[in-house]
N, C-alpha and C positions, 0 to 999 in steps of 0.2 A: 758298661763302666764298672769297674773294682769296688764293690764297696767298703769303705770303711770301717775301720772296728770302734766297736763303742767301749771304750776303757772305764773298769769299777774298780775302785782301789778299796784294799782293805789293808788299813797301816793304823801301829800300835804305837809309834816313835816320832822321832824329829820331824819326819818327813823329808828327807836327803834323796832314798831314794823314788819317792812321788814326784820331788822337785827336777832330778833329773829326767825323767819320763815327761816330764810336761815340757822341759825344755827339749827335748828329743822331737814332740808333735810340735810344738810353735816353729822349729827351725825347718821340719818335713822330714826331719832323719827318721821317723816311726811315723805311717801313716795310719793316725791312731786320731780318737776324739777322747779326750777326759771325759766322763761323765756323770762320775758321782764317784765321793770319798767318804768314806767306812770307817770308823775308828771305835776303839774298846776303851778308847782312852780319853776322857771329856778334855783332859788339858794337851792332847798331843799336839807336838809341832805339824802336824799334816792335816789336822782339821784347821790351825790357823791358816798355813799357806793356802788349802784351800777357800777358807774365804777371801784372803786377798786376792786368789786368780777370777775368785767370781764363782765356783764352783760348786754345784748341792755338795753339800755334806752332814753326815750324820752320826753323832753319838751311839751307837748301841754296845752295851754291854747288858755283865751280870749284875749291874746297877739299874738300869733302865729293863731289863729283861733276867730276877731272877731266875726263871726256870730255864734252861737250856736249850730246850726243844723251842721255846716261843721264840727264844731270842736266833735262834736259827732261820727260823720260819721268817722274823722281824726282814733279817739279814738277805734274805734270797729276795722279800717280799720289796727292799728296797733296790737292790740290786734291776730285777725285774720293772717297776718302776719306770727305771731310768735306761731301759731297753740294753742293758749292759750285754754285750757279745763275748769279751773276754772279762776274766777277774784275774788281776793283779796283785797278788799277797807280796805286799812293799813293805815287809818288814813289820808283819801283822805276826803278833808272838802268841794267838791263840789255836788252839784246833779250830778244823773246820767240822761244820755240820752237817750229819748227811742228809738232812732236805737240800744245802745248797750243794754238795756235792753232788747230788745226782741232777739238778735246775741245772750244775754248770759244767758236766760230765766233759773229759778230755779239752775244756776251754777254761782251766785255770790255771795259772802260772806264778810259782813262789822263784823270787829272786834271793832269797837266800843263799849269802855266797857260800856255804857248806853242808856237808851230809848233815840229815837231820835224822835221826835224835842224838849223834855222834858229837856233834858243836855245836848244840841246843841248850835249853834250859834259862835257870837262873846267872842270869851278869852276862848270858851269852850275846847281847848285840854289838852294832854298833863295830866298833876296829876290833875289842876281845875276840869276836866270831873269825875275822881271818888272819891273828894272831894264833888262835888256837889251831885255824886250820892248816898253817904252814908249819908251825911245831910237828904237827903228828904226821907233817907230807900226804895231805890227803890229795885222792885226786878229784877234777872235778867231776 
């Protein structure tokens, strides 16, 4: 039998696209399991959604983790945790770490609809990001 992936979100915003991916596994159109939600952001909309699906989730930032390197470490250590198979950067507006980059080597995936560092940055989410990205005619 196929098995299943265990899905880690790590999202800094509304949670738009977390909520779509979880409606994608509830329907079977991704045959995926949520498994824990990540945020830098203690008030993001995708750490609330994920409480109301039921879902672990967890605060970590450079609040909760000033040093960098810890809060990396934090980040894989929960990841891990939660047996996560793939990680889902859903609109997570931080670098990544390389303790978790090398824990999640070729099994991490940013939906970021635009080249990055090209339509990145400051004010870049959200609709600006593919406002900007049809202006310049990028491709994907």
């Amino acid at each position: 039998m196929e098995k299943i992936l265990r899905l880690g979100f790590l999202a800094s915003g509304r949670g738009s696209n977390l909520q779509a991916i979880l409606q994608a596994c509830r329907d079977g159109r991704l045959r995926a399991v949520p498994a824990v939600v990540i945020s830098n952001n203690a008030d993001s909309g995708a750490l609330a959604l994920a409480g109301r699906e039921g879902l672990p989730a967890c605060h970590l930032s450079g609040k909760t983790h000033p040093d960098p390197d810890v809060l990396d470490k934090a980040i894989t250590a929960a990841l891990q945790q939660h047996d996560v198979d793939l990680v889902v950067l859903a609109g997570y507006m931080k670098r990544i770490g390389p303790v978790t980059l090398r824990a999640y080597r070729h099994r991490i995936i940013n939906i970021h609809p635009a080249l990055l560092p090209h339509h990145g940055g400051k004010g870049m989410y959200g609709l600006a990001v593919h406002e900007a990205r049809i202006a310049a005619s990028a491709h994907p």
